[in-house]
N, C-alpha and C positions, 0 to 999 in steps of 0.2 A: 581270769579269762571269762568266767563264769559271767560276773558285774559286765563286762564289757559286753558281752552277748545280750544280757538284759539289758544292758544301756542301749543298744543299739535298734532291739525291739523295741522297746520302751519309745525311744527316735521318728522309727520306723513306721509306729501308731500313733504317736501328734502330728506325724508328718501327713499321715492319712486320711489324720480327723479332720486337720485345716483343707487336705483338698475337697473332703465331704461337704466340710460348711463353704467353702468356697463353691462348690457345684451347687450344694441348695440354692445359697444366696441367687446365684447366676440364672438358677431355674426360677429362682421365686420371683426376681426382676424381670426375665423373660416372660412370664405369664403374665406378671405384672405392664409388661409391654402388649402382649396380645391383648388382654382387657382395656387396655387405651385402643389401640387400634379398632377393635369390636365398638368400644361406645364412641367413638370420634372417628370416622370416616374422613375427617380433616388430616389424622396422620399418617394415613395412608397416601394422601394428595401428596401431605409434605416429603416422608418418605423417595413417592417417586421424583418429587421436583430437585431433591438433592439428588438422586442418581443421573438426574438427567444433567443437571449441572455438571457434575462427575466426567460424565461421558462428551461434554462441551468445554472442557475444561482446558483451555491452552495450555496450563500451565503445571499439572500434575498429569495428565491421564497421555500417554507418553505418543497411542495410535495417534491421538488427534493432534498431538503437538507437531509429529511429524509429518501427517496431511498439510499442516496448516506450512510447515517451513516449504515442501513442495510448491503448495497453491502460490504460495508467496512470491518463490522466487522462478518461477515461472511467467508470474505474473510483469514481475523487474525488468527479467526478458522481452518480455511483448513489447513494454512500454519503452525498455531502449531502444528496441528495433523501429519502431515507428517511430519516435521522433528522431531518430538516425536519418531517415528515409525523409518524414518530412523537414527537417533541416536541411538537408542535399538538396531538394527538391526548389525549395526557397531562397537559397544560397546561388543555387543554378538559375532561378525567375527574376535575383537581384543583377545578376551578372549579363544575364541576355535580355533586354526587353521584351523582344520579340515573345518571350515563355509567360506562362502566366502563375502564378502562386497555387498550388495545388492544398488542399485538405488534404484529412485521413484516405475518402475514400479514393482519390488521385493515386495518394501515397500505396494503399491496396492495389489498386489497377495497375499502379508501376510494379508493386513487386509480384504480382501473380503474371506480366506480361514476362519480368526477368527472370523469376525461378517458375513457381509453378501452383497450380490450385492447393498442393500440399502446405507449401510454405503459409497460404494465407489460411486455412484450416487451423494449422497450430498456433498463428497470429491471433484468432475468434478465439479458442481455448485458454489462450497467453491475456489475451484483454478480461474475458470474464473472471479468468482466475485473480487479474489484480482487484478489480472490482468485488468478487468474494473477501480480498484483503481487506478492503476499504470498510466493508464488515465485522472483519474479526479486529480491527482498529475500536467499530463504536462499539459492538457490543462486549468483547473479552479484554477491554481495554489493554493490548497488546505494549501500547509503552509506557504504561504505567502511569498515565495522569492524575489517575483520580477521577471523582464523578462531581465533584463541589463545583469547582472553579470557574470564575464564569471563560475562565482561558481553555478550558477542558471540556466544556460545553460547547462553545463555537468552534473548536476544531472538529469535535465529533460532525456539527453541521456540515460542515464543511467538508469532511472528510465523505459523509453520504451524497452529498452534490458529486463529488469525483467518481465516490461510487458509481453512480446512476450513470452519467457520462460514460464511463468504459464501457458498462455493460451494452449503452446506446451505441460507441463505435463498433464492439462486438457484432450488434447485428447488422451495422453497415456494412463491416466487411465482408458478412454473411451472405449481402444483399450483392456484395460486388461476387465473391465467388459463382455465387447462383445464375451471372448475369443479368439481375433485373434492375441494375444501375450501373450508371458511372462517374465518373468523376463531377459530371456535371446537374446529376438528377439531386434534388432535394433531398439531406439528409434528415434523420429522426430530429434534433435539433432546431433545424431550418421550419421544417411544421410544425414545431413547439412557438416560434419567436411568433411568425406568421399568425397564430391562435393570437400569442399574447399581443401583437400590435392594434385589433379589430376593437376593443373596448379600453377605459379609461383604468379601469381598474388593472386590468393586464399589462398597460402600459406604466402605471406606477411600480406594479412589480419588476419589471425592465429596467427600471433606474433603481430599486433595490438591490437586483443583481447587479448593475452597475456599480454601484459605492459599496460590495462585496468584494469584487475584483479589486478596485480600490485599495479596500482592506488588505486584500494578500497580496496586491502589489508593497505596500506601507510592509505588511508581515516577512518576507521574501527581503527585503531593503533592512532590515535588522537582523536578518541571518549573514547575511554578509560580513555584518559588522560581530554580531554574537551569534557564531555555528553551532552553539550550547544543542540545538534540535539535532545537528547531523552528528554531532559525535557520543550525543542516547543511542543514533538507529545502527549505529556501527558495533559490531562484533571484536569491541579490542582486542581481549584475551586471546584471539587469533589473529594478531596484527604483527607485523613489527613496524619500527616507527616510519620505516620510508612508506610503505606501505599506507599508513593511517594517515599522514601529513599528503601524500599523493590522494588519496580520498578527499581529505578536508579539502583541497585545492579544488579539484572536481565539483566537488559541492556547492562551493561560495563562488568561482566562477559560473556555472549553469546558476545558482539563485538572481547572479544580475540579469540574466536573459528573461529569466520567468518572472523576475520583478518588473521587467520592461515591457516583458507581453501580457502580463492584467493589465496593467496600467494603460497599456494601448486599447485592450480590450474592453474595461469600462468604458475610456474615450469613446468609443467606437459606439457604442449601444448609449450612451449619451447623444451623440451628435444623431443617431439615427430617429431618436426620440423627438429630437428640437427640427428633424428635419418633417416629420408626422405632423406638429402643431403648425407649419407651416406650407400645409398642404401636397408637400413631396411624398413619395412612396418611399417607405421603410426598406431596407435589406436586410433582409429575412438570414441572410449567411454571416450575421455578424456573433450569428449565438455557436458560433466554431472558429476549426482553424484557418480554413481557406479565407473567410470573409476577412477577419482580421490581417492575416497577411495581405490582401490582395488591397485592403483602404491603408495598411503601412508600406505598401509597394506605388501607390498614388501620393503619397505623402512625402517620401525620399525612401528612393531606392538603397542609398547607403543603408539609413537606420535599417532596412528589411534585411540588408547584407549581416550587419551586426546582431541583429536579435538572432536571424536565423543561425548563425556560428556558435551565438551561446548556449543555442539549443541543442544543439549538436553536445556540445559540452556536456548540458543537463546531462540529453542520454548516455555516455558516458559515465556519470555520478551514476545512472539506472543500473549500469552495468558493475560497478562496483557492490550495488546492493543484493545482486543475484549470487554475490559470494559473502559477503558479509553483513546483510542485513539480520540484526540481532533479535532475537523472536522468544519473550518477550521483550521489552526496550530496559535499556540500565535507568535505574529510579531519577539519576542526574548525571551529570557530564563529567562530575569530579568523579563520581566512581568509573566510569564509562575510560577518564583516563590514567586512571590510577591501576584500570588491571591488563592496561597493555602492555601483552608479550608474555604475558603469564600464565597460559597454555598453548604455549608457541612448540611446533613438532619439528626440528628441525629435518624431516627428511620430506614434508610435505611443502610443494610448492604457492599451492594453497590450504591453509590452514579451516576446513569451511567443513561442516556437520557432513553434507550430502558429494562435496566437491571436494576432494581429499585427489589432487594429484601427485603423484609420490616425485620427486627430483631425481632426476637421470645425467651421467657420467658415462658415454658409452657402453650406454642399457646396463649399466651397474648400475642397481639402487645406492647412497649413500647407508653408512649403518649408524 
């Protein structure tokens, strides 16, 4: 009994010693830290720039991951809701002559006419927030691209051009609540092309951005064919299969509209170009939506009929992503569907982080 009580002391003091030299060491490194700090004011920089990182962090620091899924699909919102409105709007301008192709800021004037200054309010909030997206796209690289690639590279461009744009209709619509436009007054855009038509060098970047459109016309025409891009942004694991397959449909239908409306739209700001060398005036409304609808509403009213339905559609896909837009993106498509259904809740009707509606049975929940 004795031995074992000394065994146990005996235990009790190695065990004590190791936490002693353990606390030394830990002290002796720590000071050894503060004397780097004191002769190197550089580790202090470093120090803070990992905390800040920390605190921008989409992908561990949990407040801002949740800001961001908010901002996000907030932002999916807005952008359904508007091209909802202007697909109606175009749809209705292909059907009646007599109507004319309206833009964003039409599209605002119509809905602050139907609901009310509030609606357009949260529509300015809903645009900057996707615009914010378009942010946390290039810099937290939210679907996982990579920073190498020259394919991860041009999307990021790309993705800050969309940026910029939202945040530009944002304060159109701004401009429409306030009253101090409408449908018809020059948008942020419109005095952007305008600037750029006046010299040569402005003008060549006009057909840059033209054979960009181009581009993501060509880009948009191979998602159709390979949706490998919409089924990373998708939230399998909260899917089940009717579900995911009704998305994908969504998706690659609205990509043939949006493939059809760059492709118009480069057109567009090409022919306005060769119309400048040849002495005509430029239209300035080709660097938006109305101008583009309203030279494919001169062109054949069907094609406006058709583009504008698949827009419709797009918005549609938007609204899919305001529930399961996946924040960050699956690394590839195989995984993306490899983990469908595989945190599937059967008692939620949507299966979504923030939108969790439960399934109802004459107000019984199922169990």
């Amino acid at each position: 009994m004795l031995d074992d009580v000394h065994s146990n002391d005996d235990h009790h003091q190695h065990h004590h010693s190791i936490e002693e030299v353990s606390i030394n060491e830990y002290s002796e490194h720590d000071n050894d830290d503060d004397d780097l700090i004191e002769q190197s004011p550089s580790c202090f920089k470093s120090t803070t720039w990992i905390h800040l990182k920390y605190l921008l962090d989409i992908k561990n620091n949990k407040k801002f991951y949740l800001a961001a899924q908010i901002i996000t699909r907030i932002g999916f919102l807005a952008k359904s809701l508007m091209y909802i409105t202007l697909g109606c709007l175009s749809i209705a301008a292909a059907v009646d002559k007599h109507r004319q192709p309206w833009g964003p800021a039409g599209a605002f004037a119509e809905l602050e006419e139907m609901f009310s200054g509030g609606v357009i309010f949260l529509l300015i909030i809903g645009l900057w927030c996707y615009g914010s997206y378009g942010i946390f796209f290039v810099v937290f690289d939210i679907d996982q691209l990579g920073r190498k690639t020259a394919g991860a590279i041009l999307k990021r461009f790309g993705r800050i051009f969309s940026s910029g744009f939202y945040f530009v209709l944002g304060i159109d619509a701004a401009q429409v609540l306030a009253h101090t436009r409408d449908g018809e007054t020059h948008s942020g855009t419109e005095q952007i092309l305008t600037w750029l038509y006046k010299s040569i060098p402005g003008q060549i970047m006009v057909c840059v951005i033209a054979l960009v459109f181009f581009v993501v016309a060509i880009v948009y025409f191979v998602y159709i064919i390979k949706p490998d891009k919409f089924k990373k942004e998708l939230s399998t694991e909260r899917m089940t299969k009717n579900l995911y397959y009704s998305a994908l449909a969504f998706a690659r239908i609205g990509a043939i509209g949006r493939s059809m409306f760059f492709a118009a739209f480069g057109s567009c700001l090409i022919e306005a170009i060769v119309k400048l060398h040849h002495g005509e005036q430029g239209d300035t409304t080709l660097l938006g939506f109305q101008g583009v609808f309203r030279a494919i509403a001169k062109f054949n009213s069907t094609l406006l009929f058709i583009i504008a339905s698949l827009i419709v559609v797009y918005a549609f896909w938007c609204l899919w992503l305001v529930f399961f837009r996946r924040l960050p993106g699956h690394a590839d498509a195989k995984v993306a569907r490899e983990l469908l259904g595989s945190k599937l809740d059967p008692n939620l009707r949507f299966n979504g982080i923030l939108f969790s509606i439960p399934r109802r049975v004459n107000d019984i929940e199922f169990n």
